[in-house]
Structure formats: C-alpha cells, structure tokens
VOSETI-595092 format. One line per field, with one value per residue (C-alpha): residue number from 1; x, y, z. Coordinates in steps of 0.02 Angstrom, whole numbers, plus 50000, padded with zeros to 5 digits. Layout:
<rs>
i	(NUM, ...)
east	(X, ...)
north	(Y, ...)
up	(Z, ...)
</rs>
This chain:
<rs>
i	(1, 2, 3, 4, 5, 6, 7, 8, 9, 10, 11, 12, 13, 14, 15, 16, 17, 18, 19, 20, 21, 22, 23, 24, 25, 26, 27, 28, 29, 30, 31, 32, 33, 34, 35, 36, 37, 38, 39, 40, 41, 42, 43, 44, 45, 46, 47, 48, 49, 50, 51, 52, 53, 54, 55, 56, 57, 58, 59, 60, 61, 62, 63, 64, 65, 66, 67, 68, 69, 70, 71, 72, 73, 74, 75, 76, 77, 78, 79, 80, 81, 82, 83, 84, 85, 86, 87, 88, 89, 90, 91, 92, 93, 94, 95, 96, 97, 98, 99, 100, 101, 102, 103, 104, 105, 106, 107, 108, 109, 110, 111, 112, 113, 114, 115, 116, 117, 118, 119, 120, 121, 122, 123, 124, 125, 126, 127, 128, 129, 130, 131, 132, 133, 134, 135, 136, 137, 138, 139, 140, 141, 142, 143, 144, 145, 146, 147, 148, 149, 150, 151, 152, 153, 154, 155, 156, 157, 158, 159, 160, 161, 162, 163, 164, 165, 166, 167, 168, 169, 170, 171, 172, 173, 174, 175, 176, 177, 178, 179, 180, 181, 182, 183, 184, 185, 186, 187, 188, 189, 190, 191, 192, 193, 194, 195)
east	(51193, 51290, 51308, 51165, 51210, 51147, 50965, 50866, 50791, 50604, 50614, 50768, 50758, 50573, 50684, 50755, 50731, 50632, 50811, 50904, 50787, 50793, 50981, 50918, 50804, 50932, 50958, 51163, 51119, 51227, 51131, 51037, 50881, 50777, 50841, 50777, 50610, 50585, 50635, 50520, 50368, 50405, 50422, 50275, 50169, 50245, 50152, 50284, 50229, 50348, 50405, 50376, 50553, 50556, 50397, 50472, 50628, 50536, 50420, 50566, 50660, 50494, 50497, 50667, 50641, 50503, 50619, 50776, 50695, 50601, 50413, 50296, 50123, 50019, 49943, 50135, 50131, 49983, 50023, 50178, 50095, 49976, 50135, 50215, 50053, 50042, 50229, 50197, 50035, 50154, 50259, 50119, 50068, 50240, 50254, 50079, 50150, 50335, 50337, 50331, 50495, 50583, 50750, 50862, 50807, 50625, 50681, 50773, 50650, 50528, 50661, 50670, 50501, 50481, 50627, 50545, 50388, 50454, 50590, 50445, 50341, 50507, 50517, 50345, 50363, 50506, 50368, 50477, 50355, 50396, 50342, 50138, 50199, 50298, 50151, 50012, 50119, 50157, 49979, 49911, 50025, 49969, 49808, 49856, 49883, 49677, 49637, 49782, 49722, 49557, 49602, 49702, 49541, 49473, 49600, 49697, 49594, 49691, 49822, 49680, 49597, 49780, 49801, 49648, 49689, 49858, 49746, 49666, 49802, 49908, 49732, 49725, 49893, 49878, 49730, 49818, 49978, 49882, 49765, 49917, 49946, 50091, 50130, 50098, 50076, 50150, 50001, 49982, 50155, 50170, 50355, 50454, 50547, 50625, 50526)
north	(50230, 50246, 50064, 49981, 49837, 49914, 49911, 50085, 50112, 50208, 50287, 50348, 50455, 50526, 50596, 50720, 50879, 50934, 51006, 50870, 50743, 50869, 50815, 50635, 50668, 50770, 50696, 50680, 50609, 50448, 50362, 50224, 50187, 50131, 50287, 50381, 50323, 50359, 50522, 50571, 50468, 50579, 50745, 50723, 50674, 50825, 50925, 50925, 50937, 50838, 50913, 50825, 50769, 50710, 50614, 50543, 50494, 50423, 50317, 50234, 50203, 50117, 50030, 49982, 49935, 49797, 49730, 49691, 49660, 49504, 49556, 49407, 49384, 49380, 49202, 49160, 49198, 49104, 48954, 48961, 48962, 48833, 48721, 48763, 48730, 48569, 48513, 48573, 48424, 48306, 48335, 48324, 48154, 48089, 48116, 48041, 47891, 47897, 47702, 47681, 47759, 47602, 47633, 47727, 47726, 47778, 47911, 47973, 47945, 48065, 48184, 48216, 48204, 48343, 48419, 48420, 48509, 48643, 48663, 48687, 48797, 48908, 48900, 48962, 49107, 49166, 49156, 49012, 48967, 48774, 48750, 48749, 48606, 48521, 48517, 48482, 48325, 48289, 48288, 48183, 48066, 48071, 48026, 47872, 47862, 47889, 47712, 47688, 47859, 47799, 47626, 47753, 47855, 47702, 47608, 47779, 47914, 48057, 48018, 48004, 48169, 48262, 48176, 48227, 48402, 48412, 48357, 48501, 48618, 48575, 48547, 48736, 48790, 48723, 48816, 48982, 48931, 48912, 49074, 49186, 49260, 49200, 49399, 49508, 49660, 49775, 49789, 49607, 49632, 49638, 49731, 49672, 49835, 49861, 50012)
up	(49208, 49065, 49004, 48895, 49015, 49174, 49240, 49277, 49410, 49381, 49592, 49581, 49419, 49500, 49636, 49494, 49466, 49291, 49258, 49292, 49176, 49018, 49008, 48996, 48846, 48756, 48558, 48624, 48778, 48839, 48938, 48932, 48826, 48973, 49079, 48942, 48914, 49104, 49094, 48944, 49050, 49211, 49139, 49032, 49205, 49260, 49128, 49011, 48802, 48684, 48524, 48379, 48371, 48551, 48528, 48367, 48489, 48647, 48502, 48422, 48615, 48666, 48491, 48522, 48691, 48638, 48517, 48639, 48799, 48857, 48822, 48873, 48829, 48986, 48927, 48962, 49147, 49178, 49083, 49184, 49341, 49296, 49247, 49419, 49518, 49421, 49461, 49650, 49652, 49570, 49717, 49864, 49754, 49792, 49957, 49998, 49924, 49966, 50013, 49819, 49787, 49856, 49748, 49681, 49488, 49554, 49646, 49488, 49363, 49482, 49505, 49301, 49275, 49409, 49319, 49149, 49215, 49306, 49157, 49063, 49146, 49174, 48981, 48941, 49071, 48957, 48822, 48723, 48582, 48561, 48740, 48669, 48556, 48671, 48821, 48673, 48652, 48854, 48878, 48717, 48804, 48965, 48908, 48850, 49061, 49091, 49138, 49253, 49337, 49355, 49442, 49552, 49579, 49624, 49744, 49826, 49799, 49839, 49740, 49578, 49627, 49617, 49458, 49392, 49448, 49375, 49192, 49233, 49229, 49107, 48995, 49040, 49001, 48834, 48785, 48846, 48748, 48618, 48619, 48615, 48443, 48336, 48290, 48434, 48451, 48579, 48664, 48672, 48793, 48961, 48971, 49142, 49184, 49332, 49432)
</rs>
C-alpha cells in the first residue's frame, strides 16, 4: 500500500484495529493518500475527534484527492448512459433491417458510426468537456435527417419510432451536458473510489 500507484481498498482497512489506523494518519506516514483519507473517515465513525492539525491534513488529502483523481459530474454518467442507450437502438435498428447492409462499405460505414457513438458516450462518462460541443453539433446535423425519418415513420415504422427515440436521447444528453457547470465545485463531484 505503499505506492501512490496502487488502489485502496475501503473493507480491508475497516478490518483494522483503532491502533493499527493511527499509524496511517501519522504526519510521517508512507502510505498512500487514499489509504489515508480512509483511515481518518473510519476512526472518526469510530468516535474519534481530529486535532486541528489532523483536520487541516485529512482537508488538504481530500483536496488533493479531487484534484488528481477522475471526479465526474453526475450529469456525466447520465449523458453517458443516454449515449449508450442511444447507440444500443441504433443497433436493434440495424438488425431489423439487416437486408440493407448488402456490402461491405455499408457494413463499415455502420460499424463507425456505431463506433463514434459509443466513443462518445465513453468520452462524456470520463466527463471530457468537448464531448457537449461535439454532440450539440452531431445532432444539429441529424436534424437536417428529419424528413428522411419521417418518410421512414411512414413506410417502416419501427425503424422511425427507434429513430425518433434515439432524437430523444441524445436531445437529452445535450441538455445535461450542457447544465453541468464549467467550474465545479467539489460537491458538484461524484468521486469513483474503490470501496
């Protein structure tokens, strides 16, 4: 547990003794920041009272902490999963019309297209700010695509309604993307730690 590397695991340091975690919150300590910030969170739900000087500590670990590891808004994960929901009716759209994908160069072009969505949903979930800009722009141009998804409404119906649905939740992404503040603040954060 001593290399800034290596993950922490939350259940294992709660199987320590009170003892055993003061050693963790020592100011020489050596081990990891994470490790650390656990041990000051169990032995204060143990009852524990920081001194000002360990509060001061475990305040600028946590600080820290939200600087170097990947804090996502929550408006992030949604979008995400909006993007991914979006790329999995793309892909029930293409198999309810498989006899379209006649060749090779069709079969690729649906393949990158599928590509580009999920790459982009995976982007947003890592809370990668162009992504807003870059779906804004996917889906002023798939606007332009409104009459042909009408006539498709119109002649195979199933395929318009999941088109019409995937509108929907991209439409939706972007407004998430888009309410999430350009400076956050770290309670705006939704911290992925391993427990």
């Amino acid at each position: 547990m001593q290399s800034n590397g290596m993950s922490v695991n939350k259940n294992i340091l709660e199987k320590l003794s009170s003892e055993e975690l003061e050693k963790y919150i020592q100011s020489d300590s050596r081990f990891v920041s994470m490790a650390v910030i656990y041990a000051f969170e169990i032995l204060q739900s143990r009852g524990r009272t920081l001194t000002p000087e360990e509060q001061e500590r475990y305040n600028a670990l946590i600080a820290e902490n939200q600087v170097h590891s990947p804090s996502i808004h929550p408006n992030h994960i949604k979008a995400a999963n909006l993007i991914y929901l979006s790329g999995a009716f793309g892909i029930g759209s293409m198999i309810w019309t498989f006899e379209k994908f006649d060749s090779g160069l069709s079969i690729f072009i649906a393949i990158v297209v599928l590509g580009i969505i999920f790459g982009l949903g995976y982007a947003i979930s890592k809370g990668a700010e162009w992504t807003k800009y870059v779906l804004l722009i996917l889906l002023i141009m798939g606007a332009f695509g409104i009459p042909a998804m009408l006539y498709e409404l119109k002649y195979n119906t199933v395929v318009g309604i999941i088109n019409l649905i995937q509108i929907f939740l991209q439409l939706w992404a972007v407004i998430l993307v888009f309410q999430i503040p350009s400076k956050l603040s770290p309670s705006d954060f939704t911290t992925k730690i391993q427990q």
